[in-house]
C-alpha positions as YAML, in Angstrom:
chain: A
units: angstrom
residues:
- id: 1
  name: UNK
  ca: [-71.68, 83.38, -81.32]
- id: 2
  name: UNK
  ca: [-68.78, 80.94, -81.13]
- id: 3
  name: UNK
  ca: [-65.34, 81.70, -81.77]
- id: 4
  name: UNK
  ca: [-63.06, 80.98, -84.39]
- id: 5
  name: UNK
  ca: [-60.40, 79.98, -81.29]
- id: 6
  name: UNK
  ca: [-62.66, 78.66, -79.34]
- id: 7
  name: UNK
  ca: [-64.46, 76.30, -82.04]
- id: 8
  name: UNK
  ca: [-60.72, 74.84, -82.91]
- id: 9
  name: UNK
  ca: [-60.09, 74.48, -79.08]
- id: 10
  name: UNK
  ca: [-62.84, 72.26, -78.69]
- id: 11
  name: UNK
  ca: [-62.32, 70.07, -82.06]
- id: 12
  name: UNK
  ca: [-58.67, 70.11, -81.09]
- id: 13
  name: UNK
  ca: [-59.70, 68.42, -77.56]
- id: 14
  name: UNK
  ca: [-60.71, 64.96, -78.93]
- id: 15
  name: UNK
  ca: [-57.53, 64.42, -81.33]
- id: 16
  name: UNK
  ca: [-54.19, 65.98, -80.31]
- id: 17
  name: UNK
  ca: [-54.87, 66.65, -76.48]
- id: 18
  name: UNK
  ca: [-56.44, 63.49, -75.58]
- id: 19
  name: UNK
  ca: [-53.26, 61.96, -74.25]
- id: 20
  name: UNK
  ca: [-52.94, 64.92, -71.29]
- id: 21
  name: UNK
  ca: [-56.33, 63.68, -69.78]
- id: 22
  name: UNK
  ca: [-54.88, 61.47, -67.02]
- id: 23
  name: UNK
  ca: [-52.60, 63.83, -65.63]
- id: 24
  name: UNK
  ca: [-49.53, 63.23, -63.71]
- id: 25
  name: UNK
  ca: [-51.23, 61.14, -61.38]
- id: 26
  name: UNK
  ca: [-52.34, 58.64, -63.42]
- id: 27
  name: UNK
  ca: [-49.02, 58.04, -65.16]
- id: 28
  name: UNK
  ca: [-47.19, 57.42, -62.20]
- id: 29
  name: UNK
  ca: [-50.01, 54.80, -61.07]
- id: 30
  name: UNK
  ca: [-48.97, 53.71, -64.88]
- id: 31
  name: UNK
  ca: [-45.68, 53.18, -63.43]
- id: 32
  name: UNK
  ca: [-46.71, 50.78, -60.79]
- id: 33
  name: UNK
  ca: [-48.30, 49.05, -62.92]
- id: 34
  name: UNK
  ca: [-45.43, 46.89, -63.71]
- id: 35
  name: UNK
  ca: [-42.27, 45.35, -61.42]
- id: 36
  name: UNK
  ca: [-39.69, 47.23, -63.80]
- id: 37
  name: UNK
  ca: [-41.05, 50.48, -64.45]
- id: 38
  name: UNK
  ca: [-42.38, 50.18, -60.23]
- id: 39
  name: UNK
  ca: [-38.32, 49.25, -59.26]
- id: 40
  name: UNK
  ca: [-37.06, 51.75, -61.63]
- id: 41
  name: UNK
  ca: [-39.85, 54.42, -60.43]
- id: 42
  name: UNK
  ca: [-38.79, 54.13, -56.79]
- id: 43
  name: UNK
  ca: [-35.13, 53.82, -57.48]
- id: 44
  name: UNK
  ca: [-35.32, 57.48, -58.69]
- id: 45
  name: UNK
  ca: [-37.41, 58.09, -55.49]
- id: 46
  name: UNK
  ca: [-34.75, 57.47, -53.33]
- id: 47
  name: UNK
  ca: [-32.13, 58.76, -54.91]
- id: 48
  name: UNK
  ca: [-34.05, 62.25, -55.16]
- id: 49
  name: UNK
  ca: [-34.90, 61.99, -51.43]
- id: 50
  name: UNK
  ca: [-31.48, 61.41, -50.97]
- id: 51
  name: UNK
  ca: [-30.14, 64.67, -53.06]
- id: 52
  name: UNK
  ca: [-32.83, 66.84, -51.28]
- id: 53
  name: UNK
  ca: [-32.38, 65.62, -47.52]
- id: 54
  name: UNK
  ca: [-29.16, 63.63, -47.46]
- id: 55
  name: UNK
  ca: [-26.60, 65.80, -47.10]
- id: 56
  name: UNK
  ca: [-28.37, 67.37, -43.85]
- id: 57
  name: UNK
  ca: [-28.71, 63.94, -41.99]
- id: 58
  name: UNK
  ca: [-25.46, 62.19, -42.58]
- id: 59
  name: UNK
  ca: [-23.16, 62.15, -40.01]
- id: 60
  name: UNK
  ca: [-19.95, 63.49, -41.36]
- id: 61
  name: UNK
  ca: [-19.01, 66.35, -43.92]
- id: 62
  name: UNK
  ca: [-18.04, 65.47, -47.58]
- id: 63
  name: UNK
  ca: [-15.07, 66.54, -47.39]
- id: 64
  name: UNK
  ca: [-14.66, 65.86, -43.55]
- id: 65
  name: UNK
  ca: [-11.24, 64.36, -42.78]
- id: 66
  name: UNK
  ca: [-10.83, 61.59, -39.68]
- id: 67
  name: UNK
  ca: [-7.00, 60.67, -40.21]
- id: 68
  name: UNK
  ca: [-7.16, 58.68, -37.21]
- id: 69
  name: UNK
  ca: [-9.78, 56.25, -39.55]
- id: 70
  name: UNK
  ca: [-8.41, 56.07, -42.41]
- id: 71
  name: UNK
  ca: [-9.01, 53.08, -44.97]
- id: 72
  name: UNK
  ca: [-11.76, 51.98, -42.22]
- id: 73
  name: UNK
  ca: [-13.75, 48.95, -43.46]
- id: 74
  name: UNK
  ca: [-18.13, 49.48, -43.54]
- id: 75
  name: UNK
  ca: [-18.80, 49.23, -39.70]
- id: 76
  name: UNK
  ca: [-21.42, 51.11, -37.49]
- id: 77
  name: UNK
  ca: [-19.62, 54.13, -37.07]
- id: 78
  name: UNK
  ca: [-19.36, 54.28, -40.88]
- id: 79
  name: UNK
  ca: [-21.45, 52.71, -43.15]
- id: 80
  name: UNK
  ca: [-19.57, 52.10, -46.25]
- id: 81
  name: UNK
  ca: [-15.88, 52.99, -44.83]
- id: 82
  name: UNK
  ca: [-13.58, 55.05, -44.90]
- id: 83
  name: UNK
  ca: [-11.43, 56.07, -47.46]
- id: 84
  name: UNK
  ca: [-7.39, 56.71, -47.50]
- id: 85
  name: UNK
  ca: [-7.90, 60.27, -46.48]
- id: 86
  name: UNK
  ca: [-10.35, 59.74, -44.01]
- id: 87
  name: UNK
  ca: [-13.59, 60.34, -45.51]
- id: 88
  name: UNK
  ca: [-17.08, 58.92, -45.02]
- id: 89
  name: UNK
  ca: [-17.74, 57.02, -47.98]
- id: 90
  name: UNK
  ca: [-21.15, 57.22, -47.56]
- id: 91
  name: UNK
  ca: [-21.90, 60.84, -46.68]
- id: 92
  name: UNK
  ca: [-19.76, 61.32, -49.45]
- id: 93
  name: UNK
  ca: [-21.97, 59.35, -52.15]
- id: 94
  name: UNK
  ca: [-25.01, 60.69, -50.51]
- id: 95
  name: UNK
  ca: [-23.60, 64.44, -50.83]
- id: 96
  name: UNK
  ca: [-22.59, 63.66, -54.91]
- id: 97
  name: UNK
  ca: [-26.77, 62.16, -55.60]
- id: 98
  name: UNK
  ca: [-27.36, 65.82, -55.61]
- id: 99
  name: UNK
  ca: [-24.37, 67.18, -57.56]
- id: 100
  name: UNK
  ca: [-25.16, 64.39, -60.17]
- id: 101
  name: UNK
  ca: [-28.55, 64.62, -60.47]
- id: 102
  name: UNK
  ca: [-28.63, 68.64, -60.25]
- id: 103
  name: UNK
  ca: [-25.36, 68.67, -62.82]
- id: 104
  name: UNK
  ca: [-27.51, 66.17, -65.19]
- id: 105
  name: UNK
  ca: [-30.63, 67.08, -64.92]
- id: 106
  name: UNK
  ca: [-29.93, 71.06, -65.69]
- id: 107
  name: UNK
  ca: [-28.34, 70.03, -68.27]
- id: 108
  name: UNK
  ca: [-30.76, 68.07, -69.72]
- id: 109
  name: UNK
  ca: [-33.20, 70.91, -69.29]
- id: 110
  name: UNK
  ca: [-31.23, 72.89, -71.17]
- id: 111
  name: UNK
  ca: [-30.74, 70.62, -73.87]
- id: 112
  name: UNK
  ca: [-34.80, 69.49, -74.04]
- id: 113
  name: UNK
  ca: [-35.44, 73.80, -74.23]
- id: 114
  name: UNK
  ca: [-32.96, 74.11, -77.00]
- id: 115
  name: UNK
  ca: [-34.34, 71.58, -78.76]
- id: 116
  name: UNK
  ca: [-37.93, 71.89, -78.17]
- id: 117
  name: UNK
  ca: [-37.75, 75.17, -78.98]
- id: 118
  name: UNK
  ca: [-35.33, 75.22, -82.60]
- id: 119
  name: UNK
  ca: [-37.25, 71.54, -82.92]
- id: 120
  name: UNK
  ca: [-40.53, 73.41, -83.21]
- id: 121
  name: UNK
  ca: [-39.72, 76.53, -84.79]
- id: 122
  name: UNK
  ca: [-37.87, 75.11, -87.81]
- id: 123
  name: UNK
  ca: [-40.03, 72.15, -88.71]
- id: 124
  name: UNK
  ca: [-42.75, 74.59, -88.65]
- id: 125
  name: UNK
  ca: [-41.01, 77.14, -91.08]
- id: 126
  name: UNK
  ca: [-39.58, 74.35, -93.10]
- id: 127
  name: UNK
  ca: [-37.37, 75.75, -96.00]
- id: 128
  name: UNK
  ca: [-33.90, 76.74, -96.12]
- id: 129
  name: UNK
  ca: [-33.64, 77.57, -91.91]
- id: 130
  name: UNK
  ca: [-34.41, 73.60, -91.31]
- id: 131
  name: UNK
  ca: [-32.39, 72.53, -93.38]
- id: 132
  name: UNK
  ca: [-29.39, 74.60, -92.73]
- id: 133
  name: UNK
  ca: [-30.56, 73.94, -88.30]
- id: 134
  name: UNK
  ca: [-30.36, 70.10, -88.95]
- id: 135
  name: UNK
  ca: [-27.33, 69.97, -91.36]
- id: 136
  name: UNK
  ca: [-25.55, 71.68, -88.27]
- id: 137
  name: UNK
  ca: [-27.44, 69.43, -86.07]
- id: 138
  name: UNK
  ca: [-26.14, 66.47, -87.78]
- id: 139
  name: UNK
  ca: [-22.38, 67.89, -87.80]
- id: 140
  name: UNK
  ca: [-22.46, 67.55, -83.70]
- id: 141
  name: UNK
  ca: [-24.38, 64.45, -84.03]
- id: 142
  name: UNK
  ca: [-21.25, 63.13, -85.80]
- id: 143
  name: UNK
  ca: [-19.02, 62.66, -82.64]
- id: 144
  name: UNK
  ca: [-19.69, 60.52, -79.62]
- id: 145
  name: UNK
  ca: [-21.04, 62.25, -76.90]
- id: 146
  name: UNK
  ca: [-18.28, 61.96, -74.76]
- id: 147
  name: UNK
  ca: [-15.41, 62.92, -77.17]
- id: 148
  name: UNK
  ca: [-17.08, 66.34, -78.11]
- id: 149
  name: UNK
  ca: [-18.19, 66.94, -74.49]
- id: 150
  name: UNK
  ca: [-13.83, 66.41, -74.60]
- id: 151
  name: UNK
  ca: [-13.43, 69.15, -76.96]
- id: 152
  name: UNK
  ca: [-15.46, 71.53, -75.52]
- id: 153
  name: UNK
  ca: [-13.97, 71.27, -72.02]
- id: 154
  name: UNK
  ca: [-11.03, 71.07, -73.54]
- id: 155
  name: UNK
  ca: [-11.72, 74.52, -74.67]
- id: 156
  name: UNK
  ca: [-13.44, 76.29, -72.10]
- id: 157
  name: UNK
  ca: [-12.01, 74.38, -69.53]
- id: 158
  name: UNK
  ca: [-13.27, 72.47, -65.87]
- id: 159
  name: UNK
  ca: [-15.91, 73.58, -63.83]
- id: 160
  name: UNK
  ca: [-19.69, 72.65, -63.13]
- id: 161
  name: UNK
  ca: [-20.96, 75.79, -65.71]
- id: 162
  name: UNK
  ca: [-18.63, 74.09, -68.45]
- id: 163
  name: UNK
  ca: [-20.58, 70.47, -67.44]
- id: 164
  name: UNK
  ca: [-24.06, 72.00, -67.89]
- id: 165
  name: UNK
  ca: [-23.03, 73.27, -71.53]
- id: 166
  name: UNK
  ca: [-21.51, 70.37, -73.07]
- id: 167
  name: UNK
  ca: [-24.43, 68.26, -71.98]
- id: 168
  name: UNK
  ca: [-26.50, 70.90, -73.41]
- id: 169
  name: UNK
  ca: [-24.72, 71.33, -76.71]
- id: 170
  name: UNK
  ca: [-24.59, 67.57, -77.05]
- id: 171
  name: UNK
  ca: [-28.34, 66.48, -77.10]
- id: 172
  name: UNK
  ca: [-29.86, 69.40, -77.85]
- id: 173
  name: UNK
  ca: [-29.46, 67.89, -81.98]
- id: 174
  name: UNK
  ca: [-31.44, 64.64, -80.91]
- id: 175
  name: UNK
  ca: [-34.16, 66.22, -78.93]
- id: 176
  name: UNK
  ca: [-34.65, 68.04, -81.70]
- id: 177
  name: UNK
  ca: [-34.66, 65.18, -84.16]
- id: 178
  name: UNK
  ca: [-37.52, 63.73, -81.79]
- id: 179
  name: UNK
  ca: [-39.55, 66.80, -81.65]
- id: 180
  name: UNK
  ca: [-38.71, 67.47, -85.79]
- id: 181
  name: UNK
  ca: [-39.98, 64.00, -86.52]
- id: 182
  name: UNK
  ca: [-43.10, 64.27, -84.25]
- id: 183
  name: UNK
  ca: [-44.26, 67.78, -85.88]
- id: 184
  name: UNK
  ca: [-43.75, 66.71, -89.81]
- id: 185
  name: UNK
  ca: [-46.32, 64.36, -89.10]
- id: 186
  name: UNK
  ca: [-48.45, 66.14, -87.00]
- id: 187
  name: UNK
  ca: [-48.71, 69.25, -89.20]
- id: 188
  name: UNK
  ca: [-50.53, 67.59, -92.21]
- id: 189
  name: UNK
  ca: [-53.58, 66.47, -89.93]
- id: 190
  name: UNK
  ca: [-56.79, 67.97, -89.81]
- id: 191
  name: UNK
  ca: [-56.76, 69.63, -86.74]
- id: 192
  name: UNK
  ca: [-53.99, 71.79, -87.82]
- id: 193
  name: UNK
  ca: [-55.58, 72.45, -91.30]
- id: 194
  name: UNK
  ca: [-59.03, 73.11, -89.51]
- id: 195
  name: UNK
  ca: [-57.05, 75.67, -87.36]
- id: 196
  name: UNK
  ca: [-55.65, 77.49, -90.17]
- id: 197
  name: UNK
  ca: [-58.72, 77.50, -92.20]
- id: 198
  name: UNK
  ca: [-60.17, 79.63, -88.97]
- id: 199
  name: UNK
  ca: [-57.58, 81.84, -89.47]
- id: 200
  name: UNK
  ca: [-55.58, 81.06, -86.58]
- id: 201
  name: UNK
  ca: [-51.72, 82.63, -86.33]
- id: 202
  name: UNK
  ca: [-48.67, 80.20, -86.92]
- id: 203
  name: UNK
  ca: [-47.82, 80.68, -83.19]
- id: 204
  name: UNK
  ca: [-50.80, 79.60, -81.27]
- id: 205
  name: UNK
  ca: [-50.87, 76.64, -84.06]
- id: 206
  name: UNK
  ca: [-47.52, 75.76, -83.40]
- id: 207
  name: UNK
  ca: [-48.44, 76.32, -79.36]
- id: 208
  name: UNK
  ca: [-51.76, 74.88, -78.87]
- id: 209
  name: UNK
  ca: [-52.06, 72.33, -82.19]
- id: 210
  name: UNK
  ca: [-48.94, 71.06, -82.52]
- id: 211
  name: UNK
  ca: [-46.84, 70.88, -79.26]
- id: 212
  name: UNK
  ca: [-49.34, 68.76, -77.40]
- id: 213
  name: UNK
  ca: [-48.77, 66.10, -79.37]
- id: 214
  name: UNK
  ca: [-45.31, 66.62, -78.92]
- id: 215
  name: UNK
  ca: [-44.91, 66.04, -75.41]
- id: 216
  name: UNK
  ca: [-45.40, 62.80, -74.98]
- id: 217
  name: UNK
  ca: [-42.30, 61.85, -76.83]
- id: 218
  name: UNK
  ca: [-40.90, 64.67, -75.57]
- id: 219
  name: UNK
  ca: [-41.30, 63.20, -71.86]
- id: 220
  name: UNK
  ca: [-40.04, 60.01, -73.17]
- id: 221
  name: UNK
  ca: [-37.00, 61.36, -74.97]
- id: 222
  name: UNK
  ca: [-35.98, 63.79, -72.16]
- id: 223
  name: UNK
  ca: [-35.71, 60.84, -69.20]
- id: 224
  name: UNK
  ca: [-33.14, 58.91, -71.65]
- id: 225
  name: UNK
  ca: [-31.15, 61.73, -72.29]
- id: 226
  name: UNK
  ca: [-30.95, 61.85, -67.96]
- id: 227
  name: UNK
  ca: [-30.22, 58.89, -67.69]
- id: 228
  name: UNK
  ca: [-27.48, 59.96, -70.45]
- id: 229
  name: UNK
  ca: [-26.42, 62.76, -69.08]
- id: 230
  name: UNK
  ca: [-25.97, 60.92, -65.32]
- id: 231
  name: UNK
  ca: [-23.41, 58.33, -67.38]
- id: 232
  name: UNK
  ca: [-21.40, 61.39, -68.86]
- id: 233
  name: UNK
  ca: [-21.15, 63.19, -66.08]
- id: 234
  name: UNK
  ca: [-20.11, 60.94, -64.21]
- id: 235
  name: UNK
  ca: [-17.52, 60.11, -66.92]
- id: 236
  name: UNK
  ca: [-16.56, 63.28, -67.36]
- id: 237
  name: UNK
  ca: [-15.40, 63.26, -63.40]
- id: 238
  name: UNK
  ca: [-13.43, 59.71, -63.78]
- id: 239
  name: UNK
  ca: [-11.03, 61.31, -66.51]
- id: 240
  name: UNK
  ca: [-10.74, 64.20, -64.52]
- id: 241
  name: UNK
  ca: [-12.89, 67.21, -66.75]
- id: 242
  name: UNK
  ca: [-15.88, 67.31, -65.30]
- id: 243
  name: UNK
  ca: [-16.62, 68.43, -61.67]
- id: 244
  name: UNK
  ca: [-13.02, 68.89, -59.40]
- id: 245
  name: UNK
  ca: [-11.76, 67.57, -56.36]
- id: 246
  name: UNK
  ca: [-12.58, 67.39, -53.19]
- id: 247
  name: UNK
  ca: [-15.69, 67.36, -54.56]
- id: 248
  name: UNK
  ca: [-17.92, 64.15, -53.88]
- id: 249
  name: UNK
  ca: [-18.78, 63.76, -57.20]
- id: 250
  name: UNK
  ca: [-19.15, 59.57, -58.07]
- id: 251
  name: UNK
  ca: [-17.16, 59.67, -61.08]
- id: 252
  name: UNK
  ca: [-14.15, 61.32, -59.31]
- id: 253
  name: UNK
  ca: [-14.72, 59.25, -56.72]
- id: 254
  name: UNK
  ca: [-14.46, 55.96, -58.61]
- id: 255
  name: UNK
  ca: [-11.17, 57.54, -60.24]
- id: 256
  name: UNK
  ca: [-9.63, 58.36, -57.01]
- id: 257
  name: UNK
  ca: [-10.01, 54.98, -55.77]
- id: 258
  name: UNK
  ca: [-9.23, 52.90, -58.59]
- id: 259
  name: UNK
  ca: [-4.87, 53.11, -57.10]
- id: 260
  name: UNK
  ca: [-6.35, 51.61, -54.11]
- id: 261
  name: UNK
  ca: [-8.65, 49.01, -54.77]
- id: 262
  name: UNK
  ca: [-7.14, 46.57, -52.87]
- id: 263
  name: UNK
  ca: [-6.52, 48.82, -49.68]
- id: 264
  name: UNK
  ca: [-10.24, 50.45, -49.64]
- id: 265
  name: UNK
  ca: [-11.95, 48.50, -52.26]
- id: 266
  name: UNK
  ca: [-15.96, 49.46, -50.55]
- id: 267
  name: UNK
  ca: [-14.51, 53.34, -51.82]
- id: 268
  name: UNK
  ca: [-14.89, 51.61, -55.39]
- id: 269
  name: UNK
  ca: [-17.69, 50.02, -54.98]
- id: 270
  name: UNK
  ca: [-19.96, 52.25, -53.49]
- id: 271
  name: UNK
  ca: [-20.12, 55.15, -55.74]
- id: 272
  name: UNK
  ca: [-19.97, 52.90, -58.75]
- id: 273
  name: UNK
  ca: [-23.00, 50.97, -57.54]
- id: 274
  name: UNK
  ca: [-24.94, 54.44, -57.19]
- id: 275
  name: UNK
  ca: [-24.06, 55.20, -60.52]
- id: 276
  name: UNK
  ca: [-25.23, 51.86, -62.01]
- id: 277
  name: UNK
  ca: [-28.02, 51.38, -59.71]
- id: 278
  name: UNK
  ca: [-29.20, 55.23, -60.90]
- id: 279
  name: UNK
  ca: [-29.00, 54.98, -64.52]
- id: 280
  name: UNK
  ca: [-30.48, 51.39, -64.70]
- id: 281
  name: UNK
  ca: [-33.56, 53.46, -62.62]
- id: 282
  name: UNK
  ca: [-34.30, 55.87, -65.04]
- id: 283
  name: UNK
  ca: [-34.17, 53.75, -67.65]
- id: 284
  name: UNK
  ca: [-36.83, 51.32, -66.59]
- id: 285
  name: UNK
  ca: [-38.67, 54.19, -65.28]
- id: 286
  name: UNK
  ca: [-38.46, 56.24, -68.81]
- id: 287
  name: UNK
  ca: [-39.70, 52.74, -70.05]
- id: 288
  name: UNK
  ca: [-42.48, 52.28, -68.13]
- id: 289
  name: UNK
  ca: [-43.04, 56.19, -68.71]
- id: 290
  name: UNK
  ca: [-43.58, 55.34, -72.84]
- id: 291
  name: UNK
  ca: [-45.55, 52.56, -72.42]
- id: 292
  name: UNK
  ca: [-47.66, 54.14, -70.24]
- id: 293
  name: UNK
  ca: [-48.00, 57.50, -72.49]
- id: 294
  name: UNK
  ca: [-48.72, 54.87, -75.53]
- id: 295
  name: UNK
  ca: [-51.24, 53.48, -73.61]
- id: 296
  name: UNK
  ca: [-53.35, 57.02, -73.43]
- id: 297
  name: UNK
  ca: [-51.99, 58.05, -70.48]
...
């Protein structure tokens, strides 16, 4: 005799779960499918190569110091310069890829958990605990990114730990806004109500009904708020809050350069092409990513 569980897995299969089918495979050949979302794809390739190889092939430290060339224009010997204290430009930006990346993308990790998670659980419950969750939600929501990621440091002060939290406290709200908005109109369809008819507990509904339908927003929303987080951080080390010297963070970078533009201007320009070339990837490849998770895959 058939299961309760087991009859609502298998009705459950042709609605909510349909969208998983392709796998991981088939959404990146999604990717290709199109010159953007292909560019932006392999943009975020390279730069991920870079952050897990690069700093073990380049030819000088990060914070190596060669007074003898200083301010050294891109040549051979160094690629994209030298900067006034004697430092490879480029080992340097290829050392930062994986502070950056690692620095925004735990973050956003932390923020798509948190939000997934209170996302989920509230909308489910409904009542007084969402609306209390999102009132507070909508409190943080009320500053800019940047000028409560401000406040916070401001509070708890410099470091990479400090980093990971604001970006954490400041999209956790809107990933939860996305995954709120997905399950209010997922849990009125008839999959869910078929589930609870067969007696199913709120937990594997909310699990195994409701959260695949989730994800593909969820995927969506979680490579913009990278691409986010990649800007702020990298903000954050320009003014001098985020990540500290001598590290070879891009944003600090850019700031320590900035006096001597006109002595070392490839110091500049280096780091902030990385950044820009970086966030412009992951936005055509988050892009490419929704049209190719509309598109059933």
């Amino acid at each position: 005799m058939t299961s309760p569980r087991a009859a609502g897995a298998t009705f459950v299969g042709g609605g909510a779960r349909s969208p998983r089918r392709r796998g991981a495979l088939g959404v990146l050949r999604s990717l290709y499918d199109r010159p953007a979302s292909a560019i932006g794809t392999s943009g975020v390739l390279v730069f991920l190569a870079l952050a897990a190889v690069g700093p073990l092939v380049t030819p000088y430290g990060p914070t190596e110091q060669v007074l003898l060339d200083r301010a050294q224009a891109p040549s051979a010997a160094h690629w994209f310069g030298t900067d006034r204290l004697g430092r490879d430009v480029f080992s340097r930006v290829v050392a930062g890829a994986r502070d950056i990346l690692l620095l925004a993308g735990g973050g956003t990790a932390l923020a798509v958990l948190l939000g997934t998670a209170t996302g989920l659980w509230t909308s489910a419950r409904g009542g007084w605990i969402e609306e209390v969750t999102f009132r507070l939600y909508d409190a943080l929501l009320a500053l800019p990114a940047l000028l409560l990621a401000l406040l916070l440091l401001g509070t708890v002060g410099p470091s990479r730990s400090s980093v990971l939290l604001v970006i954490a406290v400041a999209y956790t709200p809107i990933v939860a806004r996305v995954v709120r908005s997905v399950v209010l109109s997922v849990k009125a369809r008839e999959w869910v109500a078929a589930a609870r008819l067969q007696g199913e507990s709120p937990r594997w509904i909310l699990l195994r009904e409701i959260l695949p339908s989730v994800l593909p927003a969820l995927a969506v929303e979680s490579a913009l708020r990278f691409s986010y987080a990649i800007f702020l951080v990298a903000s954050l080390g320009f003014l001098g809050v985020g990540v500290q010297p001598p590290s070879p963070d891009w944003g600090l970078m850019v700031a320590e350069a900035r006096d001597y533009v006109y002595l070392t201007p490839w110091s500049l320009a280096f780091p902030a092409a990385a950044i820009s070339g970086l966030v412009v990837s992951v936005n055509l490849a988050a892009d490419g990513l929704g049209r190719a998770l509309r598109s059933g895959a």
